[in-house]
C-alpha positions in Angstrom: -63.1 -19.5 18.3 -63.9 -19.3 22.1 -60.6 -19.9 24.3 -60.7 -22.6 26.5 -59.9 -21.0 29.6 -61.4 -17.7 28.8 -60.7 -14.3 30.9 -62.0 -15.1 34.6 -65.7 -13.2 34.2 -67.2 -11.8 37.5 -70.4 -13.3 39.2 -73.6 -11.8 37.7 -75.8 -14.7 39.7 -75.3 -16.0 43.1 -77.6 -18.1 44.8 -76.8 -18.3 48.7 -78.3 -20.9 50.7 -78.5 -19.2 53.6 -80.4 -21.4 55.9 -81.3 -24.9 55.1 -84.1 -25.4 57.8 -87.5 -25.4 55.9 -91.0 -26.6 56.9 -91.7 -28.1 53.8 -90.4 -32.1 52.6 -90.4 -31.5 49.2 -89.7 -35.0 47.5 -87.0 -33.4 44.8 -85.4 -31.4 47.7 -81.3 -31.5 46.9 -80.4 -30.3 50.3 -83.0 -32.9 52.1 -83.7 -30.4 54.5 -86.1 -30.4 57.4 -88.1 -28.2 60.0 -84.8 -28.4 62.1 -82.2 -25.7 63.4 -78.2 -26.8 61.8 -75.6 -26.1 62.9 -72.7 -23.6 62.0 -74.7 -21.9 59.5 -73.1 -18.0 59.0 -74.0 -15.5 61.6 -75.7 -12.2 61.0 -72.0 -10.5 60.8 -70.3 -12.8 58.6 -73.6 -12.6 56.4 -73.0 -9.0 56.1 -69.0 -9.3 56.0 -70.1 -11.8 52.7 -71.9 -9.1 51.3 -69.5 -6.9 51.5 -66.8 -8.7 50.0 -68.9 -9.4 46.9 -70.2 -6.1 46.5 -66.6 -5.1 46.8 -65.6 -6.3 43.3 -69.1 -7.8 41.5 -72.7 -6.4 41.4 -74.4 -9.6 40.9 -78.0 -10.4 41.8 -78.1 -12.3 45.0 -80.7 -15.1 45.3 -81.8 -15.0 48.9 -82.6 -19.2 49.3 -82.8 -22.1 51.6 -84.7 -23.9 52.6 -86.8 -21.4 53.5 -85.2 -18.1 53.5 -87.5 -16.2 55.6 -87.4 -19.0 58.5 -84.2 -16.8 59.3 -84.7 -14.1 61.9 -82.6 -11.6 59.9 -83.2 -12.4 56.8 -84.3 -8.6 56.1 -81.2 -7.3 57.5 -79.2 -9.3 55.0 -81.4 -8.3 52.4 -81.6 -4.4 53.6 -77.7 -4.5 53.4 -77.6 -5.9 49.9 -80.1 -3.6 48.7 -78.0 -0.7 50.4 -74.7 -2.2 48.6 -76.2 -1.7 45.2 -76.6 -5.5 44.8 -79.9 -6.5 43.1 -81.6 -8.7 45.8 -84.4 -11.2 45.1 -85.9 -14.4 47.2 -87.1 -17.8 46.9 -89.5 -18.6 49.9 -91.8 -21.5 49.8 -94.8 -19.5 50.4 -96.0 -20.9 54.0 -94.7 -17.7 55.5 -95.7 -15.3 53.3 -98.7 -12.9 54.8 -100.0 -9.3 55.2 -96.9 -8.3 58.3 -94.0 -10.5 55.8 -95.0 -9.2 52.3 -94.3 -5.7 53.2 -91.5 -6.5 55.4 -90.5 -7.9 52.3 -91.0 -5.1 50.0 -89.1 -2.8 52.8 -85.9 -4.7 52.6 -85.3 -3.8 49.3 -86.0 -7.8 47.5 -86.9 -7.0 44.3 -88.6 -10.2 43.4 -89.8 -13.3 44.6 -89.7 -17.0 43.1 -92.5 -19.1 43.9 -92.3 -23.0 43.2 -95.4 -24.7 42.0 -94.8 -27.9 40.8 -98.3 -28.7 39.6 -101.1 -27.2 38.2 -103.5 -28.8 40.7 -103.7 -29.0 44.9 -103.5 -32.5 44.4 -100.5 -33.0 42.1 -98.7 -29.8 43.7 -99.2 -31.1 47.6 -98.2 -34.6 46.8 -94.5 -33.4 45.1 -93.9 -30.5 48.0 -94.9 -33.7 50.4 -97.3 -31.1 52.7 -100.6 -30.4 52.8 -102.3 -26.8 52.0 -98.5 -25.9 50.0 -100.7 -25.2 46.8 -102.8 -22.9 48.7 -99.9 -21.3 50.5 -98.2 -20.6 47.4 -100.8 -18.9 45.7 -102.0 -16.4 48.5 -98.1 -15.7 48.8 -98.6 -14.6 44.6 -101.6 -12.9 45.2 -99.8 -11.1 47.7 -97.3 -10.2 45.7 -99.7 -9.0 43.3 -101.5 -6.9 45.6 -98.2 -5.1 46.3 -96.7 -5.0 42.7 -93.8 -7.0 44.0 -92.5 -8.8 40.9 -92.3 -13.0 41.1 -91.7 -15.9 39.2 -92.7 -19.4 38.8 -90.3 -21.9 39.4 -91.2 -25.8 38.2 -89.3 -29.1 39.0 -89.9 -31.1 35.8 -90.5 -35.2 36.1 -92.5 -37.9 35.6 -95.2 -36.6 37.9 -95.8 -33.9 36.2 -94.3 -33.8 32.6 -97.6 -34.2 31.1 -99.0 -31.2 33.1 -96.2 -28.7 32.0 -98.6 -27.1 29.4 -101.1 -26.5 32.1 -98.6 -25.4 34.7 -97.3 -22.6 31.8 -100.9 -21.6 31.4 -101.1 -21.1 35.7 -98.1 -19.0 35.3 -99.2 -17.2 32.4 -102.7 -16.1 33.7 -101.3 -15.4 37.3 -98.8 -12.7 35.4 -95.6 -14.0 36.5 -92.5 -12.2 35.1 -90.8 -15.7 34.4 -91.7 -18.9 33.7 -88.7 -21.1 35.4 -88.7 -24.9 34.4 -86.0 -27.2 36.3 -84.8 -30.2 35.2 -84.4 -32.7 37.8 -80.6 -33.5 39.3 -80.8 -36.5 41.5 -79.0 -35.4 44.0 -80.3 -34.9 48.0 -84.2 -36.4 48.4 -83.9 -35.6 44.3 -81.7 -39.2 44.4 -85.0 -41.1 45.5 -86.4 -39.6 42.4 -84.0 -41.4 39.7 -87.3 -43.3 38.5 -88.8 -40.0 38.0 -86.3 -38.3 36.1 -87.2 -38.0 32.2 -85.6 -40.2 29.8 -82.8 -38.6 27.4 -85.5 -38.8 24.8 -88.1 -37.0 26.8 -85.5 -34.5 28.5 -84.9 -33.6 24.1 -88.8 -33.4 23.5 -89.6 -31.4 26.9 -86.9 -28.7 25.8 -88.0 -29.1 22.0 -91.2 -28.1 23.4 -90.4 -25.5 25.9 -88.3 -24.1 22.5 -91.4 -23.9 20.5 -93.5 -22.6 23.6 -90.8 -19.5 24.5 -91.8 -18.0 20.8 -95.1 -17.8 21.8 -95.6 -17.5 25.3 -96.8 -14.3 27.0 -94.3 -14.4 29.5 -90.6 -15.2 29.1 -89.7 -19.0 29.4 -86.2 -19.7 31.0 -85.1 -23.0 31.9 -82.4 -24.0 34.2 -80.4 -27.3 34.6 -81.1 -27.7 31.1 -77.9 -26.8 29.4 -78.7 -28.2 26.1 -81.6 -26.2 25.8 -79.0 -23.4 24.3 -78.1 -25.8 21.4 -81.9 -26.6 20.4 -82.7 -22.8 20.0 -79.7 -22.7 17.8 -80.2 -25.6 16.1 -83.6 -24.4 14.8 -83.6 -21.2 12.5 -87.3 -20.2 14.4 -86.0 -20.6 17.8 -83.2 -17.9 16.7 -81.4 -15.7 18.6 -80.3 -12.3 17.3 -76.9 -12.5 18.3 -76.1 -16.4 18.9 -75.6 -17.2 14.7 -72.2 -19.4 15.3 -73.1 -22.6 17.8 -70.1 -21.6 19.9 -70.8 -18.0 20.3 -71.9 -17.4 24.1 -73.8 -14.2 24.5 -74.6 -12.1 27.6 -77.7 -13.7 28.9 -78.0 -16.6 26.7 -76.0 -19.7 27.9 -75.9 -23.2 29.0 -74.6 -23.9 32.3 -73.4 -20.8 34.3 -72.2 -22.7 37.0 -68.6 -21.5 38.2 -68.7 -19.2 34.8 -70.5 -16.0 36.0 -72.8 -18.3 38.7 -71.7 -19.5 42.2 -73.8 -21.2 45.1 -73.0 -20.3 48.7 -74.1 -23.4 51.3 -75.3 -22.8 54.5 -71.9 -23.3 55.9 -70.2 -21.2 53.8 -69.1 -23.6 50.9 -68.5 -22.0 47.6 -69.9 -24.2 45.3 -70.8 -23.7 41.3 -74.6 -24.9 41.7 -76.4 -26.3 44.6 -76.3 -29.6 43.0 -72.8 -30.7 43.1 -71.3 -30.4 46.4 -67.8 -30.1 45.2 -66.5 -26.9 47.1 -64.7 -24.6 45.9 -63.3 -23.4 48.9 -64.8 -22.4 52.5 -65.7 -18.8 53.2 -65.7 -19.4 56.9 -61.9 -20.8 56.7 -60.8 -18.0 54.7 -62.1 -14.4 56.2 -65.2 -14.7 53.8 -63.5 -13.9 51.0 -65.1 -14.7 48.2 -63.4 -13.1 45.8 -60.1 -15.0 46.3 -62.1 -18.2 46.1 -63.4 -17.0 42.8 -60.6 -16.0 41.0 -58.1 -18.6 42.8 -60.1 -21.8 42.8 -58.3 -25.1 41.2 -62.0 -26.2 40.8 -63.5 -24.0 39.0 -60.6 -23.2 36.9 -61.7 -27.0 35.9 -64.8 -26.2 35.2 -64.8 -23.0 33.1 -61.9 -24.9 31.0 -64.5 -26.6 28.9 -62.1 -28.1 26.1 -60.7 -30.3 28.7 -64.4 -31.9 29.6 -64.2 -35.7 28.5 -66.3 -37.4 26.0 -68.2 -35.4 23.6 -68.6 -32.7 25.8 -65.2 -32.1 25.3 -65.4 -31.5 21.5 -68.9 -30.6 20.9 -69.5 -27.7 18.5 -71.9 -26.5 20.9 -69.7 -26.3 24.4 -69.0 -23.3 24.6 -72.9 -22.4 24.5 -73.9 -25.8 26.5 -71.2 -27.3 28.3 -73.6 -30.1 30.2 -74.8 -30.5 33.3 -71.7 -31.2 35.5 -73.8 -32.0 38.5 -75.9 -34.4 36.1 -72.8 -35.8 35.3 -71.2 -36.9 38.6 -74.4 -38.1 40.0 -74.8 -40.8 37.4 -71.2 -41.0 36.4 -68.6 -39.7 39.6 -66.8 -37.9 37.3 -67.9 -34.0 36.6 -65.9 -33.6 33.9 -67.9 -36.7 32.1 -70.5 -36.1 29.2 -73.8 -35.3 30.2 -75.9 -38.3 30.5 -79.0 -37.0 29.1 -77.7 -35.4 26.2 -78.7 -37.5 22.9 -76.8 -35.1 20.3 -74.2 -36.8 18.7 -71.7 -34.0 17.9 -69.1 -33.9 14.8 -66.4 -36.3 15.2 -63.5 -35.8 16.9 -60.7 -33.8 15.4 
Protein backbone atom coordinates (compact mmCIF):
# COMPACT_ATOMS: atom_id res chain seq x y z
CA UNK A 1 0.00 0.00 0.00
CA UNK A 2 1.13 3.49 -1.24
CA UNK A 3 1.57 6.08 1.86
CA UNK A 4 -0.47 8.98 1.71
CA UNK A 5 1.97 11.55 2.03
CA UNK A 6 4.77 9.66 0.36
CA UNK A 7 8.64 10.80 0.62
CA UNK A 8 8.83 14.39 -1.10
CA UNK A 9 10.15 13.20 -4.79
CA UNK A 10 12.22 15.82 -6.81
CA UNK A 11 10.91 17.53 -10.04
CA UNK A 12 11.65 15.40 -13.15
CA UNK A 13 9.18 17.95 -15.36
CA UNK A 14 8.91 21.60 -15.20
CA UNK A 15 7.19 23.58 -17.47
CA UNK A 16 8.09 27.40 -17.18
CA UNK A 17 6.08 29.92 -18.72
CA UNK A 18 8.43 32.22 -19.30
CA UNK A 19 6.84 34.85 -21.38
CA UNK A 20 3.11 34.98 -21.89
CA UNK A 21 3.17 37.48 -24.98
CA UNK A 22 2.32 35.36 -28.10
CA UNK A 23 1.08 36.33 -31.61
CA UNK A 24 -1.36 33.68 -31.78
CA UNK A 25 -5.37 33.85 -30.16
CA UNK A 26 -5.68 30.38 -29.82
CA UNK A 27 -9.45 29.84 -28.64
CA UNK A 28 -8.38 27.09 -25.76
CA UNK A 29 -5.52 29.38 -24.62
CA UNK A 30 -5.45 29.08 -20.45
CA UNK A 31 -3.24 32.02 -20.08
CA UNK A 32 -5.54 34.26 -22.66
CA UNK A 33 -2.54 35.78 -23.88
CA UNK A 34 -1.98 38.33 -26.56
CA UNK A 35 0.64 39.95 -29.00
CA UNK A 36 1.38 42.36 -25.89
CA UNK A 37 4.54 43.07 -23.67
CA UNK A 38 3.45 42.19 -19.51
CA UNK A 39 4.70 43.27 -17.08
CA UNK A 40 7.09 41.99 -14.24
CA UNK A 41 7.88 38.95 -16.06
CA UNK A 42 11.64 37.49 -14.73
CA UNK A 43 14.59 39.18 -16.06
CA UNK A 44 17.47 37.54 -17.96
CA UNK A 45 19.41 37.25 -14.40
CA UNK A 46 16.75 35.91 -12.29
CA UNK A 47 15.98 33.47 -15.29
CA UNK A 48 19.45 32.19 -14.89
CA UNK A 49 19.53 32.62 -10.89
CA UNK A 50 16.16 30.00 -11.41
CA UNK A 51 18.13 27.75 -13.20
CA UNK A 52 20.56 27.51 -11.01
CA UNK A 53 18.62 26.89 -8.03
CA UNK A 54 16.96 23.95 -9.77
CA UNK A 55 19.87 22.54 -11.16
CA UNK A 56 21.24 22.83 -7.69
CA UNK A 57 19.25 19.87 -6.27
CA UNK A 58 17.02 18.32 -9.39
CA UNK A 59 17.93 17.52 -13.11
CA UNK A 60 14.53 17.80 -14.50
CA UNK A 61 13.63 18.50 -18.12
CA UNK A 62 12.77 22.11 -18.42
CA UNK A 63 9.87 22.98 -20.85
CA UNK A 64 10.82 26.24 -22.33
CA UNK A 65 6.81 27.71 -22.93
CA UNK A 66 4.66 30.72 -23.14
CA UNK A 67 3.05 32.06 -25.09
CA UNK A 68 5.55 32.01 -27.45
CA UNK A 69 8.81 31.21 -26.04
CA UNK A 70 10.97 32.48 -28.72
CA UNK A 71 9.06 36.00 -28.71
CA UNK A 72 11.79 36.42 -25.80
CA UNK A 73 14.99 38.08 -26.84
CA UNK A 74 17.03 35.73 -24.62
CA UNK A 75 15.33 32.89 -24.83
CA UNK A 76 18.68 31.06 -26.09
CA UNK A 77 20.65 32.27 -23.30
CA UNK A 78 18.22 30.73 -20.89
CA UNK A 79 18.27 27.72 -22.85
CA UNK A 80 22.28 27.73 -23.44
CA UNK A 81 22.51 27.91 -19.52
CA UNK A 82 20.24 24.99 -18.98
CA UNK A 83 21.87 22.92 -21.44
CA UNK A 84 25.35 23.95 -19.73
CA UNK A 85 23.74 22.93 -16.12
CA UNK A 86 23.09 19.46 -17.29
CA UNK A 87 19.37 20.10 -17.43
CA UNK A 88 17.62 18.47 -20.44
CA UNK A 89 16.08 21.53 -22.23
CA UNK A 90 13.17 21.26 -24.78
CA UNK A 91 10.52 24.08 -26.28
CA UNK A 92 7.09 24.62 -27.17
CA UNK A 93 6.93 27.52 -29.84
CA UNK A 94 3.91 28.03 -31.96
CA UNK A 95 5.69 27.79 -35.07
CA UNK A 96 5.17 31.47 -36.57
CA UNK A 97 8.78 32.08 -35.69
CA UNK A 98 10.43 29.21 -36.67
CA UNK A 99 12.81 29.75 -39.90
CA UNK A 100 16.21 28.98 -41.49
CA UNK A 101 18.30 31.90 -38.86
CA UNK A 102 15.87 30.44 -35.52
CA UNK A 103 16.03 26.67 -36.21
CA UNK A 104 19.65 26.53 -35.88
CA UNK A 105 19.84 29.08 -33.29
CA UNK A 106 17.70 26.70 -31.89
CA UNK A 107 19.75 23.59 -32.26
CA UNK A 108 22.90 25.80 -30.90
CA UNK A 109 21.34 26.49 -27.61
CA UNK A 110 21.29 23.09 -26.63
CA UNK A 111 16.95 22.46 -26.81
CA UNK A 112 16.80 19.12 -27.46
CA UNK A 113 13.28 18.97 -28.77
CA UNK A 114 10.49 20.87 -29.91
CA UNK A 115 6.59 20.56 -29.39
CA UNK A 116 4.48 21.63 -32.07
CA UNK A 117 0.58 22.08 -31.52
CA UNK A 118 -1.71 21.11 -34.33
CA UNK A 119 -5.01 20.97 -33.39
CA UNK A 120 -6.40 19.71 -36.71
CA UNK A 121 -5.69 17.74 -39.42
CA UNK A 122 -6.72 20.27 -41.98
CA UNK A 123 -5.74 24.40 -42.59
CA UNK A 124 -9.30 24.92 -42.12
CA UNK A 125 -10.10 23.13 -38.84
CA UNK A 126 -6.43 23.91 -37.44
CA UNK A 127 -6.59 27.89 -38.36
CA UNK A 128 -10.09 28.25 -37.04
CA UNK A 129 -9.00 26.61 -33.21
CA UNK A 130 -5.44 28.64 -33.14
CA UNK A 131 -7.92 31.79 -34.26
CA UNK A 132 -5.00 33.01 -37.09
CA UNK A 133 -4.67 32.60 -40.39
CA UNK A 134 -1.60 30.65 -42.20
CA UNK A 135 -0.89 28.80 -38.25
CA UNK A 136 -1.37 25.40 -40.18
CA UNK A 137 1.16 26.30 -42.58
CA UNK A 138 3.51 27.84 -40.08
CA UNK A 139 3.51 24.86 -38.08
CA UNK A 140 4.39 22.48 -40.57
CA UNK A 141 7.41 24.35 -42.23
CA UNK A 142 8.56 24.83 -38.44
CA UNK A 143 8.38 20.51 -38.54
CA UNK A 144 9.90 20.24 -41.64
CA UNK A 145 12.46 22.33 -40.34
CA UNK A 146 13.07 20.36 -37.67
CA UNK A 147 13.33 17.51 -39.81
CA UNK A 148 15.73 18.94 -42.09
CA UNK A 149 17.95 19.42 -38.98
CA UNK A 150 17.30 16.14 -37.07
CA UNK A 151 16.02 18.20 -34.19
CA UNK A 152 13.55 15.80 -32.44
CA UNK A 153 9.56 17.31 -32.02
CA UNK A 154 6.34 16.32 -30.94
CA UNK A 155 2.80 16.86 -31.71
CA UNK A 156 0.77 18.30 -29.23
CA UNK A 157 -3.34 18.22 -29.66
CA UNK A 158 -6.10 20.13 -27.63
CA UNK A 159 -8.91 17.58 -27.75
CA UNK A 160 -12.86 18.97 -28.10
CA UNK A 161 -15.73 19.06 -29.85
CA UNK A 162 -14.11 20.61 -32.90
CA UNK A 163 -12.10 18.20 -33.40
CA UNK A 164 -12.84 14.85 -31.59
CA UNK A 165 -14.01 13.19 -34.62
CA UNK A 166 -10.68 14.17 -36.46
CA UNK A 167 -8.32 12.67 -33.74
CA UNK A 168 -7.74 9.54 -35.91
CA UNK A 169 -6.71 11.66 -38.76
CA UNK A 170 -4.61 14.08 -36.65
CA UNK A 171 -2.64 10.64 -35.17
CA UNK A 172 -2.15 9.63 -38.75
CA UNK A 173 -0.52 13.57 -39.51
CA UNK A 174 1.66 12.92 -36.62
CA UNK A 175 2.49 9.51 -37.57
CA UNK A 176 3.55 10.12 -41.18
CA UNK A 177 5.32 13.45 -40.32
CA UNK A 178 7.69 11.16 -37.81
CA UNK A 179 7.03 12.81 -34.70
CA UNK A 180 8.74 11.31 -31.54
CA UNK A 181 5.33 11.80 -29.57
CA UNK A 182 2.03 11.94 -30.14
CA UNK A 183 0.67 14.38 -27.16
CA UNK A 184 -3.28 14.58 -26.86
CA UNK A 185 -4.64 17.30 -24.17
CA UNK A 186 -7.74 17.15 -22.67
CA UNK A 187 -9.36 20.37 -22.41
CA UNK A 188 -9.37 22.42 -18.82
CA UNK A 189 -11.63 25.41 -18.99
CA UNK A 190 -9.77 27.60 -17.63
CA UNK A 191 -8.30 31.16 -19.42
CA UNK A 192 -9.99 31.60 -23.19
CA UNK A 193 -10.33 27.50 -22.49
CA UNK A 194 -13.54 28.79 -20.02
CA UNK A 195 -15.37 30.09 -23.30
CA UNK A 196 -14.88 26.59 -24.46
CA UNK A 197 -17.15 24.77 -21.60
CA UNK A 198 -19.58 23.84 -24.69
CA UNK A 199 -16.78 22.23 -26.33
CA UNK A 200 -15.41 20.22 -23.71
CA UNK A 201 -16.29 16.31 -24.19
CA UNK A 202 -18.89 14.83 -22.21
CA UNK A 203 -17.70 12.25 -19.24
CA UNK A 204 -18.90 9.66 -21.56
CA UNK A 205 -16.87 10.83 -24.55
CA UNK A 206 -13.76 11.92 -22.28
CA UNK A 207 -14.01 7.56 -21.24
CA UNK A 208 -14.41 6.60 -25.03
CA UNK A 209 -11.61 9.12 -26.40
CA UNK A 210 -9.13 7.62 -23.81
CA UNK A 211 -10.56 4.01 -24.39
CA UNK A 212 -9.56 4.69 -27.79
CA UNK A 213 -6.30 6.50 -27.47
CA UNK A 214 -5.73 3.05 -25.10
CA UNK A 215 -6.38 0.75 -27.98
CA UNK A 216 -4.54 3.12 -30.45
CA UNK A 217 -1.02 3.42 -28.12
CA UNK A 218 -0.74 -0.64 -28.80
CA UNK A 219 -0.55 -0.04 -32.22
CA UNK A 220 0.59 3.16 -33.10
CA UNK A 221 4.03 3.76 -34.72
CA UNK A 222 4.89 6.41 -32.54
CA UNK A 223 4.33 6.60 -28.80
CA UNK A 224 0.91 8.07 -27.67
CA UNK A 225 1.04 10.04 -24.27
CA UNK A 226 -1.78 11.97 -23.07
CA UNK A 227 -1.85 14.74 -20.65
CA UNK A 228 -4.66 16.22 -18.48
CA UNK A 229 -6.11 12.88 -18.72
CA UNK A 230 -5.35 11.30 -15.42
CA UNK A 231 -7.69 8.46 -15.75
CA UNK A 232 -6.23 7.34 -18.71
CA UNK A 233 -3.66 5.39 -16.17
CA UNK A 234 -6.66 3.42 -14.72
CA UNK A 235 -8.06 2.27 -18.31
CA UNK A 236 -4.59 0.75 -19.33
CA UNK A 237 -4.83 -1.13 -16.11
CA UNK A 238 -8.15 -1.90 -16.20
CA UNK A 239 -7.69 -3.76 -19.52
CA UNK A 240 -5.19 -6.93 -19.47
CA UNK A 241 -4.12 -5.75 -23.43
CA UNK A 242 -3.50 -2.28 -22.54
CA UNK A 243 -0.92 -3.81 -19.80
CA UNK A 244 1.94 -2.44 -18.43
CA UNK A 245 4.92 -4.56 -17.40
CA UNK A 246 5.34 -3.24 -14.12
CA UNK A 247 1.85 -1.51 -13.08
CA UNK A 248 -0.04 -5.22 -12.11
CA UNK A 249 -1.58 -3.69 -8.67
CA UNK A 250 -4.02 -0.46 -9.56
CA UNK A 251 -2.24 1.50 -6.92
CA UNK A 252 1.24 0.83 -7.89
CA UNK A 253 2.69 4.15 -9.53
CA UNK A 254 5.73 3.47 -11.65
CA UNK A 255 8.49 5.77 -12.97
CA UNK A 256 7.00 7.12 -16.06
CA UNK A 257 3.62 5.88 -15.92
CA UNK A 258 1.17 8.06 -13.85
CA UNK A 259 -1.89 10.15 -13.61
CA UNK A 260 -1.55 13.55 -12.66
CA UNK A 261 2.14 14.70 -11.89
CA UNK A 262 1.16 17.91 -10.91
CA UNK A 263 2.97 19.05 -7.55
CA UNK A 264 4.23 15.21 -7.43
CA UNK A 265 7.45 15.28 -9.57
CA UNK A 266 5.77 18.24 -12.00
CA UNK A 267 5.69 22.09 -11.28
CA UNK A 268 4.63 25.08 -13.52
CA UNK A 269 6.56 28.35 -13.23
CA UNK A 270 4.30 31.65 -14.40
CA UNK A 271 5.61 34.40 -16.05
CA UNK A 272 5.83 36.22 -12.84
CA UNK A 273 7.43 33.75 -10.97
CA UNK A 274 4.43 31.79 -9.39
CA UNK A 275 5.16 28.22 -8.53
CA UNK A 276 2.22 26.53 -9.47
CA UNK A 277 1.57 22.50 -9.98
CA UNK A 278 0.12 22.86 -13.74
CA UNK A 279 -0.56 25.81 -15.69
CA UNK A 280 -4.15 25.19 -15.17
CA UNK A 281 -4.82 25.95 -11.72
CA UNK A 282 -3.57 29.20 -10.63
CA UNK A 283 -3.18 28.27 -7.00
CA UNK A 284 0.49 29.31 -6.16
CA UNK A 285 2.51 27.68 -4.42
CA UNK A 286 4.70 30.31 -3.40
CA UNK A 287 6.44 33.33 -5.37
CA UNK A 288 9.96 32.90 -6.62
CA UNK A 289 10.45 36.59 -7.00
CA UNK A 290 9.37 37.15 -3.10
CA UNK A 291 11.66 34.53 -2.05
CA UNK A 292 15.33 34.82 -3.69
CA UNK A 293 14.09 32.40 -6.53
CA UNK A 294 14.24 29.58 -4.56
CA UNK A 295 12.61 27.07 -5.77
CA UNK A 296 13.66 24.38 -3.92
CA UNK A 297 12.28 25.78 -0.52
CA UNK A 298 8.95 26.30 -2.34
CA UNK A 299 9.13 22.71 -3.31
CA UNK A 300 9.82 20.92 -0.35
CA UNK A 301 8.12 23.65 2.05
CA UNK A 302 4.86 24.33 0.32
CA UNK A 303 1.42 23.95 2.49
CA UNK A 304 -0.12 23.55 -0.99
CA UNK A 305 1.38 20.99 -2.41
CA UNK A 306 1.84 19.08 0.56
CA UNK A 307 -2.19 19.05 -0.15
CA UNK A 308 -1.91 17.94 -3.16
CA UNK A 309 0.60 15.00 -3.15
CA UNK A 310 -1.50 13.82 0.08
CA UNK A 311 -4.01 12.07 -2.12
CA UNK A 312 -6.02 10.01 0.75
CA UNK A 313 -7.20 13.23 1.93
CA UNK A 314 -8.89 14.17 -1.70
CA UNK A 315 -12.79 14.24 -1.08
CA UNK A 316 -15.34 12.20 -2.76
CA UNK A 317 -14.28 9.14 -4.50
CA UNK A 318 -11.13 10.39 -5.41
CA UNK A 319 -10.36 10.05 -1.97
CA UNK A 320 -10.82 6.27 -1.79
CA UNK A 321 -10.44 5.13 -5.20
CA UNK A 322 -8.41 1.89 -5.78
CA UNK A 323 -6.85 3.70 -8.54
CA UNK A 324 -5.50 7.19 -6.73
CA UNK A 325 -2.51 6.56 -6.24
CA UNK A 326 -2.07 5.90 -10.23
CA UNK A 327 -4.87 8.63 -11.22
CA UNK A 328 -5.50 11.00 -8.63
CA UNK A 329 -7.86 13.42 -11.04
CA UNK A 330 -7.59 16.40 -12.57
CA UNK A 331 -7.31 18.92 -9.63
CA UNK A 332 -7.52 21.85 -12.03
CA UNK A 333 -10.60 20.06 -13.73
CA UNK A 334 -11.85 19.99 -10.41
CA UNK A 335 -11.81 23.62 -9.17
CA UNK A 336 -12.90 24.98 -12.38
CA UNK A 337 -16.27 23.18 -12.33
CA UNK A 338 -16.41 22.64 -8.61
CA UNK A 339 -13.99 25.52 -6.44
CA UNK A 340 -12.80 23.00 -4.57
CA UNK A 341 -9.35 21.20 -5.85
CA UNK A 342 -9.45 18.68 -3.59
CA UNK A 343 -13.15 17.67 -5.12
CA UNK A 344 -13.62 14.43 -7.39
CA UNK A 345 -12.90 14.84 -10.87
CA UNK A 346 -15.91 15.78 -12.78
CA UNK A 347 -15.31 13.77 -15.75
CA UNK A 348 -14.49 10.70 -14.25
CA UNK A 349 -17.50 8.07 -14.72
CA UNK A 350 -15.71 5.07 -12.67
CA UNK A 351 -17.55 4.27 -9.76
CA UNK A 352 -14.85 2.96 -7.42
CA UNK A 353 -15.27 0.22 -4.49
CA UNK A 354 -17.21 1.49 -1.72
CA UNK A 355 -15.97 3.28 0.88
CA UNK A 356 -14.26 1.56 3.73
Amino acid sequence: MCPSTPDIQPPRLIAWEITRRCPLNCKHCRAAARDQVYPDELTTDQCLRLLDNIASFAKPIIILTGGEPMSRSDIYTVARHGHNLGLRVVMAPCGTLINQTTIQQIIEAGIQCISISLDGATAASHDAFRGIPGAFDSALNAIRLAQSHNLPFQINTTITQHNLDELPAILNLATELKAVTFNPFLLVPIGRGSDLAHQALSPEQYEQTLQYLAQQSTTAAIPIRVTCAPHYQRIIRQNKSFAIPDAAHPQTPTKFQTGCMGGKTFAFISHTGSVQICGFLEQSAGQLTQNNLDFQAIWHNSDFLRSIRAVDEYQGKCGFCEYRYVCGGCRARAFALTGDYLQSEPFCVYQPQAKP
